[in-house]
N, C-alpha and C positions, 0 to 999 in steps of 0.2 A: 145335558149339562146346562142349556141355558134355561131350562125352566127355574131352578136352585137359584141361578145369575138373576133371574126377574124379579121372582121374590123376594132375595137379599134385597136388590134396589128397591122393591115396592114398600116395604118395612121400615127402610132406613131412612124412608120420607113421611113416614108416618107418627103421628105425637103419640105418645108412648101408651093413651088411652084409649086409642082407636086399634092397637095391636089386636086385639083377640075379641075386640066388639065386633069386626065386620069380616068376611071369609076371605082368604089371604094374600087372592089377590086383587082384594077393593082398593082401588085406588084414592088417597086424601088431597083433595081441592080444595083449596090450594098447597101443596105439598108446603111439608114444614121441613125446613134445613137445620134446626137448630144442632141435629144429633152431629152436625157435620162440625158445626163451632168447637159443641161442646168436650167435645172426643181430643182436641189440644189442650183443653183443659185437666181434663182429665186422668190423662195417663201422657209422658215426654213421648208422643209420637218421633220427632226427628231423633232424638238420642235413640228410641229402638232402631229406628230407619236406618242410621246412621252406622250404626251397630252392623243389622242383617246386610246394607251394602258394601261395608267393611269384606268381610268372609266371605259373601259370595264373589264379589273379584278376586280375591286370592284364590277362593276355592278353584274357579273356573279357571284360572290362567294356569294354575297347579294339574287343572285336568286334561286342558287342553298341550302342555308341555310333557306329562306322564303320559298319556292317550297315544300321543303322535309318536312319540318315542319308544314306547312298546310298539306300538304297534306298526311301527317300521320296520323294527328287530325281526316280531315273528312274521312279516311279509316278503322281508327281502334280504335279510339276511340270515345265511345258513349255520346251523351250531349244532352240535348233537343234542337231541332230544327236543328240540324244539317247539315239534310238533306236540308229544306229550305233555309238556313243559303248559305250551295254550292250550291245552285241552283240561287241563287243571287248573291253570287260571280262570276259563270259562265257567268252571262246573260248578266255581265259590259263586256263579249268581243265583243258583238253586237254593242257597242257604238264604232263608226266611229273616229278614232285618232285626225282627225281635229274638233270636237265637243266639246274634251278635252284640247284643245292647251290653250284656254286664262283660263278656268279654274285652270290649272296646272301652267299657266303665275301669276295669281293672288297668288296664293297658297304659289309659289314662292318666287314672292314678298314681301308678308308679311314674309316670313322666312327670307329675307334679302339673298336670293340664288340666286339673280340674276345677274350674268356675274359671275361667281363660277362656279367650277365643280360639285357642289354640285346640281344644278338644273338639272343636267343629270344624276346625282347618283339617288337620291332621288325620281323623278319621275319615273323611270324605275328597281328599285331594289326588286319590288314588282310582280307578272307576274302571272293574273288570268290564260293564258295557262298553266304554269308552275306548276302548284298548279292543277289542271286537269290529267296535267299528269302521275305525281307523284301519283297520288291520285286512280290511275287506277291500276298503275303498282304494286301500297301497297297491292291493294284487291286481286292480281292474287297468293299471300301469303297464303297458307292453316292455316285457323284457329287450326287447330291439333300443328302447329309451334310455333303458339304464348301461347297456353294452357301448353305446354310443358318446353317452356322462364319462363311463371311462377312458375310453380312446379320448376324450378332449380332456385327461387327469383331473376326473373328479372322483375324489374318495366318495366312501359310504357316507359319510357325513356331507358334505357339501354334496352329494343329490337329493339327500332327505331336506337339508335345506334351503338350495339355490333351484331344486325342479320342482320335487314332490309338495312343497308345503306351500308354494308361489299358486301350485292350481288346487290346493286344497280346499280355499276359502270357505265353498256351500257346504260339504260338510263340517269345517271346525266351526263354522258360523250355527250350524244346528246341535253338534254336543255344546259347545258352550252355553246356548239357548238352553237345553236342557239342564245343565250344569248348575246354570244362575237360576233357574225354576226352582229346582230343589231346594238347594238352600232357601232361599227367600219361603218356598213354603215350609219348611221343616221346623216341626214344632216337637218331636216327643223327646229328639236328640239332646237340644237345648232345655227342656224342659230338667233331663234327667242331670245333667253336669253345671248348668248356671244355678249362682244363689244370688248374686247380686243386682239391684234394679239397673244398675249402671251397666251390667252388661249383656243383659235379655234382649233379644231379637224380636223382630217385628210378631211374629204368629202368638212367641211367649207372651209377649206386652198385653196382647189382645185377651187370652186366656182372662186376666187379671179383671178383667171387665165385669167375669162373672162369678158370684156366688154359690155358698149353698142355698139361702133363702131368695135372694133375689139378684134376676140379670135382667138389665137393662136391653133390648132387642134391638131398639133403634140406633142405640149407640154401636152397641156389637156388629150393627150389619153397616153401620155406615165405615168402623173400621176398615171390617172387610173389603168392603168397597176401594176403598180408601187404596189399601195395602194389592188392592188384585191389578190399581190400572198402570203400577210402571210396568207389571207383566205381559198385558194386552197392549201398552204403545212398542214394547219391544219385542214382541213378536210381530207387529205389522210391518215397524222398521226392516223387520230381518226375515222375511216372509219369502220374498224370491227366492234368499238362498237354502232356507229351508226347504220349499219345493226341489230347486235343483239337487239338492243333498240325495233327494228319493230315485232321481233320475242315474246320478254317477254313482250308486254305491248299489251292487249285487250280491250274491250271495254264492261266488266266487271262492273254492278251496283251493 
């Protein structure tokens, strides 16, 4: 993965002449920044930005509030068929993302969420991994804890939210990570439901860079660039809990 990462960078410093004169990963001394100017120029970077951080905080705060709340349900509390019940929800992560596009198109449609940011909300604010996850890390919780919640009268609800979600951090800190990733990179989703410039997301914006006859590389990569580093400061920010996420959550039925 970081050789693709060098190259973007190597290219995106490179004057648009020296592209495919010299082999790709010759470096231009003294590196030229202009693709970096010119790419505000070019296409409302902040309006897409603007846009793609819009949805991804809803999206994730909608996954993270569905995630934990399913996946409370089938951890610790009891209902007939339960178990059937997630093992059905689980088995829709088998189905291939492209299998669902015109399904999720149609769906859309009828709601009248089509070219809205709502068609990017709505489809993805729900997340059968997310609800797996969750549902893992609830059971690794000794029953003696929640016996104990109740003798001090605590309903199901106040120990999902005054015990269980007070020591959840590491992992909601790493679905959300994941959460806010996707969006930000998702581009086929958007592609297929946005028509307007006003309401295209960062990945879509970039698309727009290139033609059929001619794409500008250094622009494109400095995008890229551009759009990949609040990913990489936010994974460093949230990197501990990431780690410990791997540590408290097994694989526990």
């Amino acid at each position: 993965m970081i050789v693709p990462f060098i190259w973007s960078v190597i290219t995106s410093l490179k004057s648009a002449e020296n592209i495919f004169s010299h082999s790709a990963f010759w470096i231009q001394f003294p590196p030229d920044f202009s693709a970096y100017k010119q790419i505000w120029e070019r296409i409302p970077l902040l309006l897409y930005a603007g846009n793609t951080l819009k949805v991804a905080l809803i999206v994730t705060v909608g996954q993270l509030a569905t995630s934990s709340l399913a996946g409370y349900a089938f951890a610790r509390l009891k209902f007939p068929g339960r178990d059937k019940l997630f093992f059905v929800y689980i088995a829709t992560m088998m189905i291939p993302g492209m299998v669902l596009l015109i399904p999720n198109f149609v769906v859309m449609r009828n709601l009248g969420a089509i070219n809205t940011h709502w068609a990017l909300i709505l489809s993805a604010v729900g997340s059968a991994f997310g609800t797996f996850l969750m549902r893992q890390f609830f059971l690794s919780f000794p029953s003696e804890l929640e016996d104990a919640a109740k003798l001090d009268g605590c309903n199901p609800f106040m120990f999902y939210w005054h015990i269980l979600l007070p020591n959840s951090k590491p992992i909601l800190t790493t679905l959300g990570l994941m959460a806010f990733q996707n969006i930000w990179n998702d581009f086929q989703w958007p592609l297929i439901v946005l028509n307007d410039e006003s309401k295209r997301t960062l990945q879509l914006g970039l698309s727009y860079l290139m033609s059929e006859y001619y794409t500008d590389w250094t622009l494109l990569m400095a995008g890229a660039i551009i759009t990949l580093l609040p990913i990489i400061l936010l994974f460093f920010a949230v990197q501990k809990y990431f780690v410990q996420s791997f540590k408290f959550t097994g694989l526990k039925g």
